[in-house]
C-alpha positions in Angstrom: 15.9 -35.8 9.7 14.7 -32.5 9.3 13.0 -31.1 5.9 15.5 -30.1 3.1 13.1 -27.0 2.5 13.3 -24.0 5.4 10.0 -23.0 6.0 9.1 -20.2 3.7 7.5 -17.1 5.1 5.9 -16.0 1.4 2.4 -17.1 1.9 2.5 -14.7 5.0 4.0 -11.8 2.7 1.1 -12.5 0.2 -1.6 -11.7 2.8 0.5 -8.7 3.8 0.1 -8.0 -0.1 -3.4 -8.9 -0.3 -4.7 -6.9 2.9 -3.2 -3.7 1.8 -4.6 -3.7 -1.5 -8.0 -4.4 -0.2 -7.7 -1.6 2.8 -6.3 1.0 0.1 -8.6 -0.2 -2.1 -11.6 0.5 0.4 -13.3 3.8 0.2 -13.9 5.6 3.1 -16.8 5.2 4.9 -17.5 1.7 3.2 -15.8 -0.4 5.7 -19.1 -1.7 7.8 -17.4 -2.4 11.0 -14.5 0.2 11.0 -16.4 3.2 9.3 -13.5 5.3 9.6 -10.8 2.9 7.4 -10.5 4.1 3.9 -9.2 6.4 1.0 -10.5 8.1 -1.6 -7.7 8.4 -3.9 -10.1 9.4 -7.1 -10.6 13.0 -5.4 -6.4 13.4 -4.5 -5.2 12.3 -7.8 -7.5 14.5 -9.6 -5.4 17.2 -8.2 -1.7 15.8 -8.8 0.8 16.5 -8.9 -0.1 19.2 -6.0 -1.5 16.5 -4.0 1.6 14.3 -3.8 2.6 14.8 -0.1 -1.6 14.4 0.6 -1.5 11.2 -1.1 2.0 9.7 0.2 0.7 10.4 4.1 -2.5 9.0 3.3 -1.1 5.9 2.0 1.7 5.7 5.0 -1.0 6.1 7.6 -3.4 4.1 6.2 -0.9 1.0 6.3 0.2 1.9 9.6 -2.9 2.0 10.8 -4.4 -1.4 9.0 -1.4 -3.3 8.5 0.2 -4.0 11.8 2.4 -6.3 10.7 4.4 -3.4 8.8 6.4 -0.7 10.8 8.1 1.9 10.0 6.3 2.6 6.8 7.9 4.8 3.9 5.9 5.7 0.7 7.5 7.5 -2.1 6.8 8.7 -5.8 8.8 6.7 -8.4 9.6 8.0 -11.8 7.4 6.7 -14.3 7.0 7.6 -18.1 5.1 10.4 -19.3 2.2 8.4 -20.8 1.7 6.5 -17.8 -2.3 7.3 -16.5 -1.1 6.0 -12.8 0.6 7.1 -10.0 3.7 4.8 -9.0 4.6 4.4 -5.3 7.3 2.1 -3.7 6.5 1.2 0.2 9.2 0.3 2.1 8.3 -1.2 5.6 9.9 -3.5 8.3 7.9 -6.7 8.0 8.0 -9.0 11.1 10.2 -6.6 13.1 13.5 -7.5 11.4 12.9 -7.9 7.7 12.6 -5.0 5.1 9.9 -5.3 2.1 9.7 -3.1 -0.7 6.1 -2.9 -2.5 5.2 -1.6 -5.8 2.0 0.3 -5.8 -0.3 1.9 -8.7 -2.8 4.1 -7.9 -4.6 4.7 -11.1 -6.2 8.4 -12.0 -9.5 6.1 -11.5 -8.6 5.6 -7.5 -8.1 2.0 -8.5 -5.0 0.5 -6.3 -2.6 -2.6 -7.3 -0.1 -3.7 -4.6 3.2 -6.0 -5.2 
């Protein structure tokens, strides 16, 4: 008899999660072995809302370029409220070649980044 749970593919979703926040976290020139990998968000933020499209293709091509589980990757700016000291970014991506996931991302004016 087989087992009444289907295997679940969350814990590899979570280390999709947990990946990209470190990569975008990462800032360039600090990655020992891939000197090239990073961001510096603190430097584009400083100079939103002019540096949107900067900071959407920086995202996109820094997941497409450290998360190759994700394809097709699609960043975009979501509302948020006028007190808000972040920037809000949903990344849409096909995960595993058929599946689509849909990420909420904060880049705060600090160049911090939260993923989920």
């Amino acid at each position: 008899m087989g087992s009444p749970k289907p295997a679940r593919p969350i814990p590899q979703l979570e280390s999709v999660v947990a990946n990209l926040q470190a990569v975008l976290n990462t800032h360039q020139g600090d990655g020992y072995t891939c000197p090239e990998m990073g961001v510096d968000f603190f430097d584009v933020l400083s100079r939103w809302p002019s540096s949107e499209s900067d900071v959407l293709r920086a995202v996109a091509l820094t997941i497409e370029r450290y998360e190759p589980r994700l394809r097709n990757v699609r960043v975009r700016t979501l509302p948020k409220p006028e007190s808000a000291m972040a920037v809000h970014l949903e990344i849409t991506a096909e995960w595993n070649g058929r599946d689509n996931v849909r990420l909420l991302t904060e880049l705060s004016r600090g160049g911090s980044v939260k993923v989920r």
